[in-house]
C-alpha positions, 0 to 999 in steps of 0.5 A: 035147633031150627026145623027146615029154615037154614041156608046152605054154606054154598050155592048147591044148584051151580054145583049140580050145574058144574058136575052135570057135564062131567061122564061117569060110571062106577070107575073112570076118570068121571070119578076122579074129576068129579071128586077133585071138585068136591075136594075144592070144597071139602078135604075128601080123601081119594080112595082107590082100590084096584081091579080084581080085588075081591070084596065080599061076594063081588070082585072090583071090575077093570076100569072103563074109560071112554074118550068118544062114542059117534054113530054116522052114515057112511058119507060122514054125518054124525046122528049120535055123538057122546060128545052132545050128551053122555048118556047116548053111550051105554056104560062099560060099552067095549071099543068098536069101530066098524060098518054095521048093518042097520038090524045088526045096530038095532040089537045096540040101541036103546030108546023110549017109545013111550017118551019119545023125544028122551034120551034113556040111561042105561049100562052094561057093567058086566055084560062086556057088550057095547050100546047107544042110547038115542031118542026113539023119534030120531030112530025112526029116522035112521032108514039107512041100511049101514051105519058107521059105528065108533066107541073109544073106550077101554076096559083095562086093569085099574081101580074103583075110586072113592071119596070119603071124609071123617069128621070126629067128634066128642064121642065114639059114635058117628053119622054116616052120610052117603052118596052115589057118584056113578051116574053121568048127567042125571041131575036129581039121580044123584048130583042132587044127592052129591051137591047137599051132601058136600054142603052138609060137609061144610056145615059140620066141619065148622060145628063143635060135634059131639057126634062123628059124620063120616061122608061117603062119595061112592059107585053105587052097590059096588062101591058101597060093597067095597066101603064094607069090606075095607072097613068092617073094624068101624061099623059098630060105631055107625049109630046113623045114617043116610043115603041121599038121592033125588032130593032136587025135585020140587016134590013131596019128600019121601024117607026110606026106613032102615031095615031095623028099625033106628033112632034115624027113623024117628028123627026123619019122621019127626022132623018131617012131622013138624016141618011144611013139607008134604011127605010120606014114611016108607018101609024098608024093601031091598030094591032102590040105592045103597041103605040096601047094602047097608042094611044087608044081613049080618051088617043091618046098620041104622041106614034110611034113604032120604029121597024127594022123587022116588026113584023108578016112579016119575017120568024124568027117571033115568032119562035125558029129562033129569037135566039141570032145569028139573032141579030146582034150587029152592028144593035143593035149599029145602032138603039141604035145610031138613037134613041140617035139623035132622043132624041136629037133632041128633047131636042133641038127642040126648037122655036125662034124669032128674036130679031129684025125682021125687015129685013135681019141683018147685018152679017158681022159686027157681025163677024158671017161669019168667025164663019161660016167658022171655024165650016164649016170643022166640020161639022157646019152651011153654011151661007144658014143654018144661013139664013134659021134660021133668015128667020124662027125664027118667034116664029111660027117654030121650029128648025125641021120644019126649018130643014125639010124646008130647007132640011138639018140635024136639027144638022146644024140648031142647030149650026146656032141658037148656033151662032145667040143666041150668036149674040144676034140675036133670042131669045128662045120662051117658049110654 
């Protein structure tokens, strides 16, 4: 159990790089192609649940497709094309294909006056009306009094898709990791999200698991809301969970507590603690991404929301500006390396008792302070680590509130229980 050093199985950033061009929403063939790359690197099942079909409070909308989206003068210059960059189309705009005013135009076009040379993310997935998105700068250039507008698009009976991935383990209790794949090219919002998350796949598919991890590639709200309504039967086994996002910026790390408050709280919250990255613990709120749903009444599963950048608070936020040089790879390898520690902490959080409570044991005859000794260069328990472990080991603490206790990396906790189980000294207790 290694705090924040491991590397990822594969190159995270030239995956971001390989999605980025691809247009997606929340339905479409952008999902389809994006999941079909993952699935060159991890065994996801395709999920497709067709239009109309109700789940919970929503209904699954038609599926939005779109093949191309101009807007020129009328003697041909194109001054916007979806081709260039698919955020200049607003998502879920209906088909047009006409000669509008340039007021009438202005009632479809969305720029940023305060950022002015960014192209700004927006959609309208219910609203059945049609948008541009376009630099405001180049706005202010368009004095003509008609332009040419052309969307082809279609909204049509089809299905919402989604990617998920169970992988089981020793025990009927999992992990749930989870990722919106809606977005077009946003690089941090959440292709970073997408990118560890397939790495973290990789990683605990080869591991020997005590634990299950069930990865979830999904359209953000809709899709998380129709996960939950397909598979209420399995939501007590979730003990777990994590919604990524915006972990691909350089900044200090944030983590979005669970609405109940759960062991996935204090193991983020330790990890952090001991590892070098700046960060900040913050409480549950029902606004952001998908721990919302998941945390929503009657469901309340244990489900933070790791993040770097905090979503709606840095200027690249839903704009043309998270591209692929706001992502950097040495912070995708970070939050790649964090998650990983955290996973292991939580395969290896496991409570113990004394085999024989009565007092403090006899340490040396055991031969247990020349093990302490020989791990201590490396990285292993002190006596004070073993003592804590044998203080502690109760059947009432397990190894993260021991660690939290005595203030010190769970790792070294862990490597104490190594050697006092080996000792005959604690035993694991089943909860």
């Amino acid at each position: 159990m290694r705090l924040g050093r491991e590397s990822p199985p594969i190159d995270l950033h030239n995956l971001v790089r390989t999605l980025f061009p691809i247009p997606r929403s929340i339905t479409g063939a952008g999902v389809r192609t994006t999941l079909d790359i993952l699935r060159e690197y991890v065994p996801v099942s395709i999920e497709n649940v067709p239009s109309g079909t109700c789940v919970l409070d929503w209904d699954v909308p038609p599926e939005w497709n779109v093949r191309g989206a101009t807007i020129c003068t009328l003697d041909g210059r194109v001054l916007v094309d979806f081709k260039t960059n698919n955020l200049h189309l607003v998502g879920y705009s209906r088909p047009v294909h006409d000669v509008v005013s340039r007021d009438e135009l202005a009632r479809h076009v969305h720029t940023l006056p305060d950022q002015p040379d960014l192209i700004p993310y927006r959609t309208g997935y219910f609203s059945r009306d049609w948008g541009f998105c376009l630099t405001h700068n180049l706005w202010l250039t368009m004095n003509d009094d008609s332009y040419r507008v052309d969307i082809d698009s279609d909204l049509q009976s089809g299905s919402l898709t989604y990617g998920e991935l169970f992988l089981p383990g020793q025990v009927d209790e999992e992990v749930l990791i989870s990722a919106h794949i809606c977005h077009p090219s946003l690089a941090n919002d959440n292709l970073s999200g997408i990118a560890v998350a397939t790495a973290l796949a990789i990683r605990q598919s080869k591991q020997q698991r005590r634990l299950g991890y069930r990865f979830l590639f999904i359209p953000a709200t809709i899709g998380a809301i129709t996960w939950l309504a397909r598979n209420e039967m399995l939501l007590p086994r979730i003990k777990h969970g994590l919604v990524l996002t915006c972990i691909g910026d350089p900044g200090p790390f944030h983590y979005k507590q669970s609405r109940k408050g759960a062991e996935i709280d204090r193991a983020v919250a330790h990890v952090l603690r001991h590892s070098d990255h700046e960060h900040a613990i913050l409480a549950f709120n029902p606004y952001g991404y998908d721990e919302r749903q998941f945390c929503s009444p009657s469901f309340d599963l244990p489900v933070g929301c790791l993040m770097r950048a905090v979503h709606g608070t840095f200027p690249e936020y839903h704009t043309s500006a998270d591209d692929l040089s706001f992502v950097e790879p040495e912070a995708l390898n970070q939050s790649f390396a964090l998650l990983a520690a955290v996973l292991d902490l939580l395969e290896n959080n496991v409570t113990y008792a004394r085999t024989d409570g009565r007092g403090e044991p006899q340490l040396g005859r055991r031969g247990l302070y020349r093990s302490i000794a020989g791990q201590k260069d490396a990285g292993g328990p002190s006596e004070l680590d073993l003592l804590w472990l044998l203080n502690l080991a109760d059947g009432k603490h397990d190894l993260l509130e021991m660690a939290d206790r005595a203030n010190v990396p769970v790792s070294r906790l862990h490597a104490a229980a190594t050697l006092a189980l080996r000792a005959d000294l604690v035993r694991p207790v089943t909860t």
